[in-house]
C-alpha positions in Angstrom: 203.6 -25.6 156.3 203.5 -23.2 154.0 201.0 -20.2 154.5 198.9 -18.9 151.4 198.5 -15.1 151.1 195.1 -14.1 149.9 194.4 -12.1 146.6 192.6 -9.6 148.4 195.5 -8.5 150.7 197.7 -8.4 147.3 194.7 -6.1 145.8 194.8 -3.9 148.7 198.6 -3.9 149.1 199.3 -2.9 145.2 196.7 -0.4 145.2 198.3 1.6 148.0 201.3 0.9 147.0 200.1 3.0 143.8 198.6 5.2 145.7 201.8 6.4 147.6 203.2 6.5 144.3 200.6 9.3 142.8 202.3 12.5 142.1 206.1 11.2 142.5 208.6 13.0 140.8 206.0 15.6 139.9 206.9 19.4 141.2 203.8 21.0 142.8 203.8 24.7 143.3 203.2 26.4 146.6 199.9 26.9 147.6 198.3 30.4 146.4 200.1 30.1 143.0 198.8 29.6 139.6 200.0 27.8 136.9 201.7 30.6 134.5 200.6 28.9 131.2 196.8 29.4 132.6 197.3 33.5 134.4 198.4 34.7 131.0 194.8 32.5 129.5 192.8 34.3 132.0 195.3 37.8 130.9 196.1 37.9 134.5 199.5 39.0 135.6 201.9 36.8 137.4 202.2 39.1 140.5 199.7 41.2 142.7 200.9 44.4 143.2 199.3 46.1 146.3 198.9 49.9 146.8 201.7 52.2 147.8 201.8 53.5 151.7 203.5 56.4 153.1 206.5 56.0 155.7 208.4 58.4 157.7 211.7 59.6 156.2 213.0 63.0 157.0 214.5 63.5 153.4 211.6 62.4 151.1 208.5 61.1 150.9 208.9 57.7 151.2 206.8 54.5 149.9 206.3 50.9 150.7 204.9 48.7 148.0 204.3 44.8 148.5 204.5 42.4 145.3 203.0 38.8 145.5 204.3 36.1 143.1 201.0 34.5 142.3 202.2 32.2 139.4 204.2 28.9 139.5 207.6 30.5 138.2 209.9 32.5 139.7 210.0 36.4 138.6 213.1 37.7 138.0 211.7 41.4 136.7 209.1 43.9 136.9 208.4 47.3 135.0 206.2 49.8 135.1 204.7 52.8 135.8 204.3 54.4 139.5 201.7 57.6 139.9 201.5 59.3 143.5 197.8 60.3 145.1 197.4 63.6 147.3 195.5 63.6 150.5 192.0 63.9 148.4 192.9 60.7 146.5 193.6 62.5 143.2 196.6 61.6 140.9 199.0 64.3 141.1 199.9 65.9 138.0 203.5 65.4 136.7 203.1 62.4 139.5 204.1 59.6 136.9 207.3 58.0 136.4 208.8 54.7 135.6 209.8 52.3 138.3 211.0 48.6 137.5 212.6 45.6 140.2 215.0 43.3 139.0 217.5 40.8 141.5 219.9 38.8 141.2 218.0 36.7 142.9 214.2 35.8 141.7 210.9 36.2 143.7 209.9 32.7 144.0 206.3 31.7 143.5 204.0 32.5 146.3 206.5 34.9 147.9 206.2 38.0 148.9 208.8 40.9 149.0 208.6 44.9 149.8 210.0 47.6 147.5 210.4 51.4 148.6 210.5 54.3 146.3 210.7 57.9 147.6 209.2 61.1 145.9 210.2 65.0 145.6 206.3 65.7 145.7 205.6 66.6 149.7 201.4 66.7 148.5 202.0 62.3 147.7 200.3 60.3 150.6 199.5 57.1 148.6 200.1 56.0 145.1 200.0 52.7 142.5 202.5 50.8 140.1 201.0 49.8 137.2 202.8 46.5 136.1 203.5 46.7 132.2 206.0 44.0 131.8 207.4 40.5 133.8 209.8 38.4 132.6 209.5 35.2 134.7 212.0 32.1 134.5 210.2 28.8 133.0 210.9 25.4 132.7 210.9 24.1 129.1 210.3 20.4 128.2 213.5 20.5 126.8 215.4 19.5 129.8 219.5 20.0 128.7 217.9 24.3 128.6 216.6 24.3 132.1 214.7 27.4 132.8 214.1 30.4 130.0 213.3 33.8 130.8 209.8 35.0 128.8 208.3 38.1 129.1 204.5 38.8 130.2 203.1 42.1 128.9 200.1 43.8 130.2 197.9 44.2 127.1 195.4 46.4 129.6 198.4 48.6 130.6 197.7 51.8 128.8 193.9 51.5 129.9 195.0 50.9 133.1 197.2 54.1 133.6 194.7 56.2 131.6 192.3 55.6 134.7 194.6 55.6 137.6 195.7 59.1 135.8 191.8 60.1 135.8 191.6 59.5 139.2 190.2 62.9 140.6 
């Protein structure tokens, strides 16, 4: 005897079967990332650069800076600007100077990594990098070319420094 299997249970059995197969194949970033494509829409830079803090060295004044790869491709290079803060919060004059990060090894999206940069200036308790430039590594839909480096300029970067250097 010969058992018929009702077209209900085929519905049900095709349409999770579809289900499971939603989104195969497809790469999904790590959570806390955005795609690139809509960060440079918005003019939004694909890392967050946090605030420099003070550490103990007994040659220089020494700083710790965190960068967060906020985008969906990995960053392979940053440049900038760094300025230094005294005690009172003020920008220190003759403070500025460029600072960039590149690695062999890219900062993949949604990590985080610490950089350290030192002064001569004993009066710098706190500073900030002002991001200029990223090049970040992205996949192109030409396949046989894999990832391509392209570049990410801040177009509010001379704005940005002319503040952080009005800080008083």
């Amino acid at each position: 005897m010969r058992k018929m299997v009702s077209p209900a249970l085929i519905a049900v059995v095709l349409l999770l079967a579809g289900m499971a197969a939603c989104g195969k194949g497809e790469k999904k970033a790590p959570a806390g990332t955005t795609p690139i494509d809509q960060l440079i829409q918005e003019g939004k830079a694909p890392v967050v650069v946090g605030d420099l803090s003070r550490g103990i060295s007994p040659v220089a004044p020494t700083f710790t800076v965190a960068v967060t790869n906020v985008s969906d491709c990995p960053v392979s290079l940053l440049k900038g600007v760094i300025l230094f803060y005294d005690e009172a919060g003020a920008a220190i004059p003759d403070s500025k100077r460029d600072m960039g990060y590149s690695d062999i090894s890219p900062i993949e999206p949604g990590a985080k990594i610490e950089l350290q940069t030192m002064t001569p200036n004993d009066k710098a308790v706190g500073g900030k990098w002002i991001i200029k430039e990223v090049i970040y590594e992205k996949e192109t839909k030409f396949k046989e070319y894999g990832k391509l480096p392209l570049k990410w300029t801040n177009k509010n970067f001379d704005a940005e420094l002319a503040a952080a250097e009005a800080k008083k």
